[in-house]
N, C-alpha and C positions, 0 to 999 in steps of 0.2 A: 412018433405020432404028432400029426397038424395040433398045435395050440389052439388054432381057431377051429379047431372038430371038436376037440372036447368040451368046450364051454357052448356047444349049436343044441339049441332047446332041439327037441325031438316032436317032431309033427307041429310044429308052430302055427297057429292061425293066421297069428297076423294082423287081428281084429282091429285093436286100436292104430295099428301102424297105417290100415288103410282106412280108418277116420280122419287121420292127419291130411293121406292125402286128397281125401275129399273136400275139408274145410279150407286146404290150401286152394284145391281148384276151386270154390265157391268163390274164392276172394279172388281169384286170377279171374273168374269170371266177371265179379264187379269190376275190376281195374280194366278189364278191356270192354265191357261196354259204355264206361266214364270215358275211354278216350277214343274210342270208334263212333259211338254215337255224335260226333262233331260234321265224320266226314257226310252224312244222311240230308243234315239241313246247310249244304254247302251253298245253295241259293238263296234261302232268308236271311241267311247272317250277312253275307256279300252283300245284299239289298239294304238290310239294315243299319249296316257298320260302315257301310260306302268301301268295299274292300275290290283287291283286283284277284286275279286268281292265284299270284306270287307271293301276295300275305296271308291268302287264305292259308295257301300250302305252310308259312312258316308257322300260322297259327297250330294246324295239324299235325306238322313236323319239328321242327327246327326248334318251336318255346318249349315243347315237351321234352325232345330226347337231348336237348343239351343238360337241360337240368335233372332227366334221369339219370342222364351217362356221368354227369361231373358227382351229383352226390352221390354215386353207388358205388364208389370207391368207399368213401369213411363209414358209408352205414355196410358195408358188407364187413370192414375192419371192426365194429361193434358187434359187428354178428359173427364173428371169427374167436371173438374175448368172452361174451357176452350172452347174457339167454335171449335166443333167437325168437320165441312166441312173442316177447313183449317187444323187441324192435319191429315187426312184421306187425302187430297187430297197431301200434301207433301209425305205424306209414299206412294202414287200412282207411284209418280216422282221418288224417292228413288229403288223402287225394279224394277221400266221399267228402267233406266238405268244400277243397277247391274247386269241387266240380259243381257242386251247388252254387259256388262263388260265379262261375262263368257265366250265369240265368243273371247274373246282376251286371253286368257289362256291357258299358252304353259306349265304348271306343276297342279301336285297336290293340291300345294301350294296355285298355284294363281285360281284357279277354289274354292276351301275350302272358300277365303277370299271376292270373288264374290259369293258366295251360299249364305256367312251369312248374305252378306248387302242385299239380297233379303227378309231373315227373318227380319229383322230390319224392312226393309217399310212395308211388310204385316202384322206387325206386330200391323199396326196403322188402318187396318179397319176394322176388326171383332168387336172388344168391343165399337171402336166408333160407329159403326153400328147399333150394337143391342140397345145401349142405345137410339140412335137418333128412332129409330121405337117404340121401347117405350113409349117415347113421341108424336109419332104422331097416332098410333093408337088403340084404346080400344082392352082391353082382348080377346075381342067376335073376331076378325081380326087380332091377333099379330101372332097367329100360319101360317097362311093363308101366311102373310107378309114377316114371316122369312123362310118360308118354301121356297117362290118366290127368296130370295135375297141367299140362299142356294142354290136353282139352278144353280147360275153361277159356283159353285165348279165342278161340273160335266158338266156343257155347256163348263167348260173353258177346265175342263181335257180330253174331247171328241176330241174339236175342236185342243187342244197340240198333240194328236195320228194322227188326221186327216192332220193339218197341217206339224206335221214333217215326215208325211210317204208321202207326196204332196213331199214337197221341195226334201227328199230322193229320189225322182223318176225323179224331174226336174232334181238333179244335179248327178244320180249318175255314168254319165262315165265321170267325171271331178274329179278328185283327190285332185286340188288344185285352186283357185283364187289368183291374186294377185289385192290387195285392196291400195289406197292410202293411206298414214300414217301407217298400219296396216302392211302393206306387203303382205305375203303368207298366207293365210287363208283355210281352209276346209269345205266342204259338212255342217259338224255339226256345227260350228261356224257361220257361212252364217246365220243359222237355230234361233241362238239365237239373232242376229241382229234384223232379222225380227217378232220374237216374242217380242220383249223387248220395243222397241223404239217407237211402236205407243200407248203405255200404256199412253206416255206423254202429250197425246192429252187426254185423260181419264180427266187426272188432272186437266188440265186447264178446263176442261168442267167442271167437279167438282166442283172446284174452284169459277166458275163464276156466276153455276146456283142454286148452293143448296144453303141456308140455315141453319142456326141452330136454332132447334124447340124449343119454350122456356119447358123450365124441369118442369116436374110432379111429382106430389109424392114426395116431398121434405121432409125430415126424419128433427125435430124439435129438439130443447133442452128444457126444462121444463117450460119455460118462452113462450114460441109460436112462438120463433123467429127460421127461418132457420138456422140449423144446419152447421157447415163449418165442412167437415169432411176430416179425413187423412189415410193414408193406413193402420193405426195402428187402427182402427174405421172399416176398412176392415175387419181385422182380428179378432177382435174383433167379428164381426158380424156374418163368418163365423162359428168361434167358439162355439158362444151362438147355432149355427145349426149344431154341426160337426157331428154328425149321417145320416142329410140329403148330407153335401156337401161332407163327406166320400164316401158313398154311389155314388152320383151322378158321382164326380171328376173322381171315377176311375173305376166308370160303365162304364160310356161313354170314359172313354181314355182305358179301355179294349177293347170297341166296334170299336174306331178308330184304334186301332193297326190292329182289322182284317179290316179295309178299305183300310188302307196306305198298308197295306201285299199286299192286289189285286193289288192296284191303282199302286203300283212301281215294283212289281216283274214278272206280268201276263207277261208285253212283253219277256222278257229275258223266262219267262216259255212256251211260244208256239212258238218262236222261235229255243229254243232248245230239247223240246219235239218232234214238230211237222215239223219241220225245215220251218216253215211262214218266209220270208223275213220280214226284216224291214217294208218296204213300207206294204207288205200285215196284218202284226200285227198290226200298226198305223192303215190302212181303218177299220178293221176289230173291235177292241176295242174301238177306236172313236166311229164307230156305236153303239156299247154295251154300253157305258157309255151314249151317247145323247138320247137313247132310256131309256135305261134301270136305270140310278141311276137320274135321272131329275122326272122320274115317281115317283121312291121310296121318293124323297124327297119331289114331292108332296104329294104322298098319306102319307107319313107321319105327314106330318101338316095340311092333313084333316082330318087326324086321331085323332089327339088329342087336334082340331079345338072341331070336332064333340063331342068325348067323354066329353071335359068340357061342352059344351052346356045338357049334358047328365046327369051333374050333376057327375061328377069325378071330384075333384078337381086336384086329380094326373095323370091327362091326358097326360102330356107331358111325365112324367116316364114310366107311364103305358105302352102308343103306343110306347116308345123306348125299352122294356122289349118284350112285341109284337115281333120287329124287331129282335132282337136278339135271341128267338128262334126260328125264323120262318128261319136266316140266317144260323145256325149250319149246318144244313147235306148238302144245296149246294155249302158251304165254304169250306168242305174238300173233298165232291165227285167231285166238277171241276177237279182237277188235281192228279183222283187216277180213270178216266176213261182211256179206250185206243181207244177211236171214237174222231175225232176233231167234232163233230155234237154235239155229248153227253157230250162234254166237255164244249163247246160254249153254250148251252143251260141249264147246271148248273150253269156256269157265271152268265148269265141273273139275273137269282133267287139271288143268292148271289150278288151281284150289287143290285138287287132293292130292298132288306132290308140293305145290308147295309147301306144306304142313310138314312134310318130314323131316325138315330140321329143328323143331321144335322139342323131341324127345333127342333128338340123340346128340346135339348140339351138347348138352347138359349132359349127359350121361358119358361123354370123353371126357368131359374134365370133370369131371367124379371121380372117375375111372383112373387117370391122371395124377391129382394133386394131390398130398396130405391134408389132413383133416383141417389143421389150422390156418389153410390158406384158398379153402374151396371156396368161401364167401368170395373172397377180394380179387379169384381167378375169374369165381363166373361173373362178377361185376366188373373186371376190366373189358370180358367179354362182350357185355351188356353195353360199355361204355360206346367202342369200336363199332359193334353190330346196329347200333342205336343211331350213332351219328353215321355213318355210313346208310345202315339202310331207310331207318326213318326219314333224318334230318334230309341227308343230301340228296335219296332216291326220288320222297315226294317232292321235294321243291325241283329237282331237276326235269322231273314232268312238267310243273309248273315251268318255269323257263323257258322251255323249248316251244310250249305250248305260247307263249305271251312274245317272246322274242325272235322265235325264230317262222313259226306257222305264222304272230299273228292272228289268230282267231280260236275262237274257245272251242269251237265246234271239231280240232284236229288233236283234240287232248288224248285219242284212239291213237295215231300216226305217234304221238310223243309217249306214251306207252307201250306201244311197239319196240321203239327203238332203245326205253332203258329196260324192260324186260330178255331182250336179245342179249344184248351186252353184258347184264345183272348175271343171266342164269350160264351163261357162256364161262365165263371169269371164275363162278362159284363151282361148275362141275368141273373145271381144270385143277382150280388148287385145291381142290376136297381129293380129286385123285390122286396128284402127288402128296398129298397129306397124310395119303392112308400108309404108307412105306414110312412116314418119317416116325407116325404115332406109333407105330408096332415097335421102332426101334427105342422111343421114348420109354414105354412099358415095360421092357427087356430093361432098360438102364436101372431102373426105377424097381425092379425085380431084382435086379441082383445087388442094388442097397440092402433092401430088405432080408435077404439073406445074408449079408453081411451080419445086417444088427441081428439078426438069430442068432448066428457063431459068437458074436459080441455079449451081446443081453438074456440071450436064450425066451426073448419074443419078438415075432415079426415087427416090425412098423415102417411104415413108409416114412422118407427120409428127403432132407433139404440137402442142396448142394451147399457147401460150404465155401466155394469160390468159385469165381466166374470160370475159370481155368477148364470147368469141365464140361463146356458147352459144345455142342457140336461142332 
C-alpha cells in the first residue's frame, strides 16, 4: 500500500488551499502593476527626467531585475528555513512603498535606487509561492494552481495600462500638483502614488490570514533523519541535473526575454508607429493583456495539467516548447504590419503564448526539487530568467534602437529582431529539455524508492556528491 494513499483526505475541497492561491495572485497582481505601470508613461518621464531611451530601458530593466535576481537567492534561503507568509508578506510592504518612492524622483539617480528596492521586495514572492503550493496541492492540481497565481502577472500588467491611461486622462490639462511635504509633483508621479500604496493593505491581509503549510517531500540524510540543507546542497543539486536545468534555466529566460520585449516596449511602439496617445495605448493593451495573456496562462497549465495526466512526464517542458513555437511568426509579424487592426490582432496570438511559460516554468521545478530547496531553485531561476529576459532583453531593444537604427521611430524593426532570436533559442532548448527532464525524474524516482526500502517512506532525495551528475 502507497504511504502517501493512506494519509490522502477523501473528497478534499480544497477551500483554503485555493484562498492561498488567490491572495498570492492578488499580491502577484500588485507586484506587476508596480513595475509595468513605468513602461505606460515612458514619455513624461523621458521629458521630465531628461532621459534617452537606453536609461529609460535600464530604469524598466536592468535597476529592477538585478536587484530582484541578486536578493532572491538569500530571501528564497529564509523561505526554505523559515515561515514563508511572513517573508512574502514583508517583500509585499517593501516594493508598495518603493513604488510610491518613485512619484518622488526628481533624477535618474533617484528613480534607479527606487526601481531596485521594488526588485528587492518582489523578490520575496515568487519562490516563496511556488514552494507554499507545493505543499498544499497534489501533482494532479499544482499546474491548474500555479497557472491561477500566474494570472495576476498579467491581471496586474493589464489593469497598470488600464489604470495609468485612466489617471493620464483624469489629470492631463494639469501639469503640475502641489502635495504637502512633497511639493510640486506631476501627472506621472500622482500615478505611482496610487499604484504603490494600497499594496500595503495586501500585506497586512497576508500577514494575518495565511498560513505556512507544513513541508513535503522533505530530502533525508542516510540515517532517515531530515536533511538541513544549504545553498551549496542547492548547487549541488542542480548540478547532479545540469543538462535539464541548462536547458530549462535558459529556455524559459530565452522565452521571457520575448515577454518583457512585448510587455515593456509595445506602448512606446504604437505610440510612435501609430501615433495612439498615451491614454489610448494603456485602454487599448490593458484589454490585450487581461484578455489575451490570462487566457494563455491558463491554457497553459491546462496544458500540461492534461498532458501529465496523459502519461507525459515532461508535460510542463513539453506545453512550454508548444508555446514557443506556436509564438515565433506573431512575435515578429505584430510590428512588421502597416494596418493598426492587423497589428492588434498579431498581438493577441503572440500575448497568448507568450504566457505559457508562466505556469509551467514553476511547476518543473516543483515537480523536480525537494522540498528544502524549492525556494532557492525557483529563485536561482528568477535570477537567470530576470537578468536574461528583463534586464538584457529590454535594454537590448533599447540599443539597437539608439545605436544601431538611430531613430526611436524603428523601436518595431528592434523588436523584431530580439523577439526572432528570443523565441527561436527558447523553443530549441525547451525541446531538448524535455528528454533531459524525464531522465531527471526517473533519477530522482528511483532515490526515492531507495529511501522506502531504507526508511520505509518515500522522500525525495539530495545527491550527495557531484559524482552523480550526468
Amino acid at each position: 500500500m502507497n504511504p502517501s494513499n493512506a494519509v490522502k483526505p477523501v473528497g478534499k475541497r480544497y477551500a483554503y488551499e485555493w484562498y492561498v492561491v488567490l491572495i498570492c495572485m492578488l499580491a502577484y497582481v500588485f507586484s506587476f502593476i508596480d513595475r509595468q505601470v513605468l513602461a505606460l508613461m515612458i514619455e513624461p518621464i523621458k521629458r521630465d527626467l531628461n532621459l534617452t531611451d537606453t536609461q529609460f530601458s535600464l530604469l524598466h530593466g536592468f535597476a529592477f531585475s538585478l536587484f530582484y535576481a541578486v536578493m532572491g537567492m538569500p530571501l528564497a534561503y529564509l523561505a526554505d528555513r523559515f515561515a514563508r507568509p511572513r517573508i512574502i508578506a514583508g517583500g509585499i510592504a517593501l516594493w508598495s512603498v518603493a513604488t510610491a518612492a518613485c512619484g518622488t524622483s526628481q533624477s535618474f539617480a533617484q528613480m534607479f535606487v527606487a526601481r531596485m528596492s521594488v526588485g528587492v521586495g518582489e523578490a520575496a514572492l515568487s519562490p516563496g509561492t511556488y514552494s507554499m503550493l507545493a505543499d498544499l496541492f497534489p501533482k494532479s492540481k499544482l499546474g491548474r494552481a500555479v497557472g491561477i497565481y500566474s494570472l495576476g502577472s498579467f491581471i496586474g500588467g493589464g489593469i497598470a495600462f488600464l489604470v495609468g491611461g485612466y489617471v493620464i486622462a483624469l489629470l492631463k490639462h494639469a501639469n503640475a500638483f502641489t502635495l504637502p511635504v512633497l511639493g510640486e509633483v506631476r501627472a506621472w508621479q500622482i500615478t505611482f502614488f496610487i499604484v504603490g500604496l494600497p499594496g500595503l493593505l495586501i500585506a497586512l491581509v497576508f500577514r494575518l490570514t495565511v498560513r505556512d503549510p507544513a513541508r513535503k517531500g522533505l530530502a533525508q540524510d542516510d540515517a532517515g533523519h531530515v536533511k538541513r540543507v544549504s545553498m551549496t546542497d542547492s548547487l549541488r543539486f542542480i548540478g547532479s541535473h545540469r543538462k535539464t536545468f541548462f536547458c530549462h534555466y535558459l529556455g524559459f529566460s530565452f522565452y521571457a526575454m520575448a515577454l518583457y520585449c512585448l510587455m515593456s516596449w509595445t506602448p512606446a511602439f504604437y505610440m510612435r508607429r501609430f501615433g495612439l496617445t498615451p491614454v489610448e495605448a494603456g485602454y487599448t493593451l490593458g484589454t490585450v493583456m487581461l484578455v489575451a495573456n490570462t487566457a494563455g496562462v491558463f491554457c497553459g497549465g491546462w496544458l500540461s495539467d492534461w498532458m501529465l495526466r496523459r502519461g507525459h512526464a515532461d508535460a510542463p517542458m513539453r506545453a512550454a516548447c508548444i508555446g514557443a513555437a506556436c509564438m515565433f511568426v506573431p512575435a515578429i509579424a505584430f510590428a512588421q504590419t502597416a494596418s493598426l487592426g492587423a497589428s492588434l490582432a498579431w498581438l493577441v496570438a503572440a500575448m497568448f503564448f507568450a504566457s505559457f511559460p508562466l505556469p509551467t516554468s514553476a511547476t518543473a521545478m516543483q515537480m523536480l526539487a525537494p522540498n528544502q530547496i524549492r525556494a532557492q531553485v525557483s529563485a536561482l531561476f528568477l535570477l537567470v530568467s530576470n537578468l536574461i529576459g528583463l534586464g538584457l532583453g529590454t535594454t537590448l531593444v533599447a540599443l539597437i534602437t539608439d545605436k544601431l537604427f538611430g531613430s526611436p521611430l524603428a523601436v518595431g524593426h528592434s523588436m523584431t529582431a530580439v523577439n526572432a532570436l528570443s523565441t527561436l533559442l527558447a523553443a530549441l532548448l525547451l525541446f531538448f529539455g524535455c528528454r533531459h527532464f524525464s531522465a531527471s525524474l526517473d533519477r530522482e524516482s528511483l532515490h526515492s524508492r531507495v529511501s522506502v526500502d531504507n526508511v520505509e517512506e518515500p522522500q525525495a532525495s539530495l545527491p550527495s556528491a557531484p559524482q552523480t551528475a550526468q
